[in-house]
Every structure is written in C-alpha cells, then in structure tokens.
N, C-alpha and C positions, 0 to 999 in steps of 0.2 A: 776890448771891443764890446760894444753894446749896441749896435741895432744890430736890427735881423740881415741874414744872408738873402737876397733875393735871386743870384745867378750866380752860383758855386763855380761855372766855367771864365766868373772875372778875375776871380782869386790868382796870384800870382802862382804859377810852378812849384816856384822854389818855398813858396809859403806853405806850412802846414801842408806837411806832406803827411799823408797815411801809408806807412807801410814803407816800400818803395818807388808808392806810386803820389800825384800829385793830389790832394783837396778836388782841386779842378775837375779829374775825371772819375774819382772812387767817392770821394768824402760826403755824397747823402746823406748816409744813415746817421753822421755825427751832427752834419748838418740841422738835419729835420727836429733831430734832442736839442741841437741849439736854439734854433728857431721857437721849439716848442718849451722849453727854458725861461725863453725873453718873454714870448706871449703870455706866460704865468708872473712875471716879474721877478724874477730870478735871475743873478748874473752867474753867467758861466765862460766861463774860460775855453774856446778853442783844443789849447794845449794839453790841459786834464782830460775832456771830452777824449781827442783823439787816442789818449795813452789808454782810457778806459777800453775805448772800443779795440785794439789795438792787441790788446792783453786778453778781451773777451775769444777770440779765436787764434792763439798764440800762433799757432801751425800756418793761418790764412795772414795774419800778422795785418788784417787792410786791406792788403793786393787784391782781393775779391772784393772790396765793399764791406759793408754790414748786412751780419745775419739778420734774419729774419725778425726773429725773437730781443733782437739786443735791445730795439729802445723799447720794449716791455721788461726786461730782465734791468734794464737802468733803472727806468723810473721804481721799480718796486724794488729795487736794492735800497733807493734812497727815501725810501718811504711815501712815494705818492700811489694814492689807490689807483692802477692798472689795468684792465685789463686785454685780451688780446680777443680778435674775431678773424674769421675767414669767410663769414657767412653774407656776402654783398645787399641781398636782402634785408637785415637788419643794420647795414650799417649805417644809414642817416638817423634812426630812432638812438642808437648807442651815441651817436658822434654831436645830437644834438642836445645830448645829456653831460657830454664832456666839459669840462673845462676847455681841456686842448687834447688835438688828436697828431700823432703821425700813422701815414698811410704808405705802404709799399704795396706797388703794384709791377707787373711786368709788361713790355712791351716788344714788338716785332714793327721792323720795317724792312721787306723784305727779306733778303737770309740775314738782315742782322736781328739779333735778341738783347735785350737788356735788363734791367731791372731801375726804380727808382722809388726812394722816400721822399715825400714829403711831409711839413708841420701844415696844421689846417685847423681851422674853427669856424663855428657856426655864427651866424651873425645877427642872425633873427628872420633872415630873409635869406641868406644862402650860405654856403660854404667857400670858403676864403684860403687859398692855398698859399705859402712860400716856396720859394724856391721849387716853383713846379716842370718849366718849361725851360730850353736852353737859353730861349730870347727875353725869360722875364728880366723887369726892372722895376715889378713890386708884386703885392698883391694880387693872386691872380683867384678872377669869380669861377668858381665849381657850377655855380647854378643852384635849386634848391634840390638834387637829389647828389650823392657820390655813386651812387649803382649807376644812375644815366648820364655823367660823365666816367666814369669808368666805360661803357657800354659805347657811346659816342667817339671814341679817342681808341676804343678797341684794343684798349688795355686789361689786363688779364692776371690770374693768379693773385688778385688782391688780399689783403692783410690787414687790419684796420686796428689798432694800438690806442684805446680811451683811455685818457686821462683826467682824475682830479687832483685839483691842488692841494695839498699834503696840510695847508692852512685852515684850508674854508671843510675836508672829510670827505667822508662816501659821497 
C-alpha cells in the first residue's frame, strides 16, 4: 500500500487488526506514523508499523491504541530528528518548522471520551490534516493556527510530535 489513509473507520475489520481489536477503531496512532511516512516519501508497510506499535506496550498489546510518546519514540528510534510538545501555544511556530507533524489530542462528547492521532503539515497558508475526522475522504484544512482548531473542536490534552526528515537534518 502507498497512499495515505484518509478514514481509518473504511479499513475492513478483518484487515490489520491491532491487538484484538480492529485498525477501524484503535489504529490511529500507527496510522498517523503511516501517514506521516508517505508525506516524507518513505514506504511503509502497515504490517511492520502495526507489530512495532504492538510490541511498544506489550501488556496494552493495541487494545488501547497508541501511547502517547510512540510516534516520537518511532521516528527517533529510526533516526529522524523528533521532537515532542504539550505546549498548544508553541505549536504552530514548531509545527511550521517541521517537515511533518503527528498530533494527538483528546476529545469528549458528552459522557463519551476518546482520544485521536493525526499526520499533518503546513502548507504555507495553513495546516493540512490526514485521517482527521470519521467522515474524511482527504485532506482535511486545520486553518492557519492548531491552538485555534484545537480550541474550536474543543479538543484537549494535546500533544504535538515535529518531525524532520532524517535526509534533508535538524
């Protein structure tokens, strides 16, 4: 496989499962490293992704999704410069120095809670997500700030994970 994922919940059940559970409902966080993979020009495999993330919390094995830190702990395992933030206020000035970013943030709608990764980059004019929403079927626009779609969408406990490409350096 070589395009990007734009809606994780089209993926079949039975495909690339994480864990015991499906792609469909857990597989963001392997997702958003794929995503953010292709956007650098890199091929990745699904199947390794998953084993990686998979083995990163042997105990959670998936069934919870991805940690927090995993696609920071990826990409700096395989040598792209990383770093990781929590700081909402800095993160368009970081995110617009990346190459490519993934972004986990959390969300509520009513008593339900969730969490979600996405891949994203800046474009010159705004930030440009993958696989953000249940209904995307591409690219979806952030607008020019992530603090005020974050803020907008009243999503919370964000995470923001810069990346450069391990080709072009810091």
């Amino acid at each position: 496989m070589d395009e990007l994922i734009y809606n994780q919940t089209k993926i079949p059940k039975e495909q690339w499962r994480y864990g015991f559970r499906s792609s469909a409902a857990t597989g963001c966080g392997w997702i958003a490293v794929y995503n953010a993979l292709r956007l650098l020009g890199y091929r990745a495999k699904p199947e390794g992704l998953i084993r990686y993330f998979e083995r990163q919390l042997p105990l959670i094995h998936g069934n919870a999704g991805t940690s927090i830190w995993g696609p920071w702990a990826y990409f700096r395992k395989w040598g792209f410069p990383a770093k990781m933030s929590a700081r909402r206020r800095v993160f368009d000035a970081l995110a617009e120095k990346a190459d490519v970013c993934v972004l986990f943030f959390r969300w509520r709608r009513g008593w339900r809670f969730g969490a979600h990764f996405v891949a994203l980059r800046w474009n010159g004019a705004e930030f440009v997500g993958y696989n953000t929403f249940r209904s995307s079927q591409g690219p979806d626009s952030y607008g020019p700030s992530l603090d005020a779609f974050l803020r907008k969408n009243g999503y919370f406990g964000a995470v923001l994970t810069y990346v450069r490409d391990k080709r072009t350096g810091q």
